[in-house]
ZAMARGU-4260 file (C-alpha; in steps of 0.2 Angstrom, whole numbers, plus 5000, padded with zeros to 4 digits):
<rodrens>
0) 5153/4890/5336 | 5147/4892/5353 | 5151/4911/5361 | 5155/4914/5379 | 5146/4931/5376
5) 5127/4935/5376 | 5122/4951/5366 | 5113/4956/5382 | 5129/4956/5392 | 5134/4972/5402
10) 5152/4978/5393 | 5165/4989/5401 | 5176/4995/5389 | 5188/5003/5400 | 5200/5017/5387
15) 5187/5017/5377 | 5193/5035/5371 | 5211/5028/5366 | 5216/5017/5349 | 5214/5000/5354
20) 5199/5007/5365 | 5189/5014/5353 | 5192/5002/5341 | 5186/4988/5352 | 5173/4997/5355
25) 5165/4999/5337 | 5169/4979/5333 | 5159/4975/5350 | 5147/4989/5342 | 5145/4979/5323
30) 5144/4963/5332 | 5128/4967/5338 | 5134/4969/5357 | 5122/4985/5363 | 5126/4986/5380
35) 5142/4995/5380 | 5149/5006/5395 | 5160/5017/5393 | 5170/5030/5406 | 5179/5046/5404
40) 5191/5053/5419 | 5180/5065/5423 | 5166/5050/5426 | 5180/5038/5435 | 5198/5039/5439
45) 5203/5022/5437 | 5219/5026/5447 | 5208/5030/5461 | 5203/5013/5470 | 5188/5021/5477
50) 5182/5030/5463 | 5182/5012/5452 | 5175/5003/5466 | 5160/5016/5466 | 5157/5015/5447
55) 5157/4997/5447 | 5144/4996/5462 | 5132/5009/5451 | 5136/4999/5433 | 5139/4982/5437
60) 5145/4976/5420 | 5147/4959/5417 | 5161/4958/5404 | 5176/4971/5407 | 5190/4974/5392
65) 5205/4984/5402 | 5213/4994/5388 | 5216/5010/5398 | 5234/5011/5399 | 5247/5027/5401
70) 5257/5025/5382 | 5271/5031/5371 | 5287/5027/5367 | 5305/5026/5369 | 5307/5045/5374
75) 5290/5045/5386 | 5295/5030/5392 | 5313/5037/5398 | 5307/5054/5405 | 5292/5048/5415
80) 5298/5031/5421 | 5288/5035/5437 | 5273/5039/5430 | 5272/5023/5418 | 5274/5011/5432
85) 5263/5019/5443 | 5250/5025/5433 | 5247/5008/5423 | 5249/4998/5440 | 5234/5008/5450
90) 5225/5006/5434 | 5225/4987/5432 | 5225/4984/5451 | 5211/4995/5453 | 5201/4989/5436
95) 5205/4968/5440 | 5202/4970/5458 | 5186/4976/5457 | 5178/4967/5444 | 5183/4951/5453
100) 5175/4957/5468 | 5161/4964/5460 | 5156/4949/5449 | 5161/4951/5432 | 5160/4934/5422
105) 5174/4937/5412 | 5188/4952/5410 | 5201/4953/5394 | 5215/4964/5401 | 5227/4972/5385
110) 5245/4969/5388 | 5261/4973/5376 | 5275/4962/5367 | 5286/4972/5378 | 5284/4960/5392
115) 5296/4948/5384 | 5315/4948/5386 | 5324/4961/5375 | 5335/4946/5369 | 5321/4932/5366
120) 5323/4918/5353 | 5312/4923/5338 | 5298/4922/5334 | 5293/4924/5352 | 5283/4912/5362
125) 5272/4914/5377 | 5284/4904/5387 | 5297/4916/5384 | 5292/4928/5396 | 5302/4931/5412
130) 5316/4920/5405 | 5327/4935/5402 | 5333/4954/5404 | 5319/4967/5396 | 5323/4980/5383
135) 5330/4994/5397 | 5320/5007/5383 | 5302/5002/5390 | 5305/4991/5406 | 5295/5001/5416
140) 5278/4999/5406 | 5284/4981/5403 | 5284/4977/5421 | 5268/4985/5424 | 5261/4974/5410
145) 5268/4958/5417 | 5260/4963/5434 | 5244/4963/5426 | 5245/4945/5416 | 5251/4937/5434
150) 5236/4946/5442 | 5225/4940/5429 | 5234/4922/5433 | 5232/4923/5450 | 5214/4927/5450
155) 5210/4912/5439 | 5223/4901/5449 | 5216/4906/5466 | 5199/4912/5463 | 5193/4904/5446
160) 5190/4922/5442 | 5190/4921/5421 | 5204/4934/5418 | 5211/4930/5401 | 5225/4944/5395
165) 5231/4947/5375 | 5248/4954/5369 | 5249/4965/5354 | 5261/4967/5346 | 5266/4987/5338
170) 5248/4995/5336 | 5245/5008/5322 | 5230/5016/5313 | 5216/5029/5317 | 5215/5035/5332
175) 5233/5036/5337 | 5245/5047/5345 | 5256/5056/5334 | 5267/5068/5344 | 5283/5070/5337
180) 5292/5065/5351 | 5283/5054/5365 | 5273/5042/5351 | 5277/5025/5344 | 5286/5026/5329
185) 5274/5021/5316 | 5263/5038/5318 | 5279/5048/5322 | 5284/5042/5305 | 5269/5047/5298
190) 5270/5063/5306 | 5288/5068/5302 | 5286/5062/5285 | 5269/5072/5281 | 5275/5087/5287
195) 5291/5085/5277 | 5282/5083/5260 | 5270/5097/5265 | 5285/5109/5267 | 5297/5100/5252
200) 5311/5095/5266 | 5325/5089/5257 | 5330/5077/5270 | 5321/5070/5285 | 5331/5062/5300
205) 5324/5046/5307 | 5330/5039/5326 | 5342/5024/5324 | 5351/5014/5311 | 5334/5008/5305
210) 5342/4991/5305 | 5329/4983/5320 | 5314/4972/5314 | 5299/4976/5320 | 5280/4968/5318
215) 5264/4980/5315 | 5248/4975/5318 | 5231/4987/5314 | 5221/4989/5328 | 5204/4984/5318
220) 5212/4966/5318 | 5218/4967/5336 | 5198/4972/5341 | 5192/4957/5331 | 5205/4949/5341
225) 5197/4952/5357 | 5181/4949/5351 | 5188/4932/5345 | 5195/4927/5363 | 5180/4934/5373
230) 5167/4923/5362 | 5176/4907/5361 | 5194/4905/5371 | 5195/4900/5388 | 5209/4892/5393
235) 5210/4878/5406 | 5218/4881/5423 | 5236/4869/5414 | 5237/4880/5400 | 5245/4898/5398
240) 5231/4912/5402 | 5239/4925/5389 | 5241/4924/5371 | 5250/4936/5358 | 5240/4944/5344
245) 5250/4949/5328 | 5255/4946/5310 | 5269/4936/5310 | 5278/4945/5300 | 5290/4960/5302
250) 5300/4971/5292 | 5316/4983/5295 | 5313/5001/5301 | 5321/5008/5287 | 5307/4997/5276
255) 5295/5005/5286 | 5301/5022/5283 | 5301/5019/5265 | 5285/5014/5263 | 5280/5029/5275
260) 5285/5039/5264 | 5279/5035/5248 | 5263/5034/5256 | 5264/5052/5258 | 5272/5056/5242
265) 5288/5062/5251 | 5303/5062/5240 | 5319/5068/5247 | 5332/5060/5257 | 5333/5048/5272
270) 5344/5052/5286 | 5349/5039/5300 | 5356/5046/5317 | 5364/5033/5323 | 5364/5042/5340
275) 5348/5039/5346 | 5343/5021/5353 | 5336/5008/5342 | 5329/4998/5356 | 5325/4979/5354
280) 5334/4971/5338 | 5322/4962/5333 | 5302/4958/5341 | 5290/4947/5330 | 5279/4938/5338
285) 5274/4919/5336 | 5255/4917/5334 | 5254/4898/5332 | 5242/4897/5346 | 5229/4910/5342
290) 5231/4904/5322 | 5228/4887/5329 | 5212/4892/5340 | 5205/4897/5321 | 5209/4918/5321
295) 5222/4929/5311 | 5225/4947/5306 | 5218/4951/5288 | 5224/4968/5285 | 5239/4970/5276
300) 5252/4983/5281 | 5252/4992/5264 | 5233/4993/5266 | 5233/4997/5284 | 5247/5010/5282
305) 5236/5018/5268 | 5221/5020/5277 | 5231/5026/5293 | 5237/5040/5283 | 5222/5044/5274
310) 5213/5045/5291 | 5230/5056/5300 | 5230/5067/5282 | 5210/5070/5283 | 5211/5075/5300
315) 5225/5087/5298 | 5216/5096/5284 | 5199/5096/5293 | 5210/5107/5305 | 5209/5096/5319
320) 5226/5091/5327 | 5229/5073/5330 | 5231/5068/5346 | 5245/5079/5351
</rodrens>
């Protein structure tokens, strides 16, 4: 099959130190792409227009993968509604902009399933997005996301620049954030529920009624994804630039808990509090159009979910706290 990418290609991989980052980074790394550039904060502040205009005039990459992103979940998202929006718009503003003007060939900009309408027909297609309210829980990282696809769009529409963006759908597996309170709810599960076995807890209270479905994707397969797209998909100017990556299938939170938990050998009680927010009901994704351009996800979730805590339970006894 014929690749859009040479192994000599220049390749910014932008949040390189994050989980969907880093783990692009080493499936760019096993592909046999050697010429991977990479950026702390204290190299370039990609908030800063003329900071990433500077690094880009120095490093010229070819290829740029935008995956630096300001994350967390519902409570993050509700406390620093300001700093969501902002932070994620001067980042892809900055990071898109520039690479336009400074060359690049091709850029993959990293987006979210929670673009699409809280209340959107499942499983969700591409076209669903802006056809609908979004989930009030994360709007303000959704909008920021759906700024970035139309730049991306609008580039490509008026420019030809070739700016294709991906949509994952719930992330998990090393590398993630694990705070008890601003992370996801996969690794918060993880957490709460490790250190509820560790301490023999009789009961662990979970957010919600753990009635909402959701989909979980491992962020190996998500790098393979991008791999995927950035060596063999490129839409024409009639077809929609963004595609969602994901399993197609879901599973209630309360399963998810479950399965948690007996992963970490945690044997007590369950406890719902139906006080906190559930967010969307339900968010599964339709992948018909990547399945049908010849890619999808080949890790299992028991698998993945094992690894994931293996890797959080390794860390924790090496003495190394986990992204806190």
């Amino acid at each position: 099959m014929e690749t859009l990418l040479s192994p000599t290609d220049r390749i910014f991989v932008a949040g390189h130190r994050g989980m969907a980052g880093s783990a692009i980074v080493r499936r760019l790394q096993s592909g046999g792409y050697g010429q991977l550039l990479t950026a702390n904060r204290d190299q370039v502040d990609l908030r800063d227009p003329s900071a990433t205009t500077a690094w880009f005039a120095q490093n010229k990459p070819d290829v740029v993968v935008l995956a630096a992103a300001r994350v967390g979940g519902i409570h993050a998202n509700a406390t620093y509604p300001a700093d969501f929006l902002l932070d994620n718009l001067k980042i892809q503003n900055n990071v898109i902009e520039t690479a336009w003007r400074h060359g690049a060939k091709r850029l993959l900009f990293l987006g979210s399933s929670c673009i699409y309408p809280k209340f959107a027909n499942q499983p969700i297609r591409e076209d669903s997005l802006l056809t609908g309210s979004l989930e009030p829980t994360n709007e303000w990282y959704a909008i920021a996301k759906i700024t970035g696809i139309q730049l991306c769009r609008a580039l490509k529409l008026q420019h030809g620049f070739d700016a294709i963006s991906l949509m994952p759908t719930n992330l998990y597996g090393p590398g993630d954030n694990y705070h008890p309170v601003n992370s996801h709810v996969l690794p918060a599960l993880i957490r709460r529920f490790y250190e509820a076995a560790s301490g023999n807890a009789d009961t662990v209270t979970c957010w919600g009624t753990g009635t909402p479905r959701r989909e979980f994707l491992h962020v190996d397969d998500l790098a393979d994804a991008v791999v995927f797209c950035l060596e063999h998909w490129r839409p024409s100017d009639q077809e929609t630039q963004f595609l969602n990556v994901g399993t197609g299938k879901d599973l209630s939170i309360r399963e998810l808990a479950e399965l948690v938990a007996d992963g970490v050998g945690y044997c007590g009680k369950l406890v719902w509090d139906s006080s906190k927010p559930d967010g969307t009901p339900r968010k599964l994704l339709d992948v018909s159009r990547l399945s049908a351009l010849g890619w999808s996800a080949s890790i299992p979730l028991e698998q993945g979910l094992r690894s994931t805590i293996l890797d959080y339970v390794q860390h924790q006894l090496s003495g190394h706290e986990v992204r806190l």
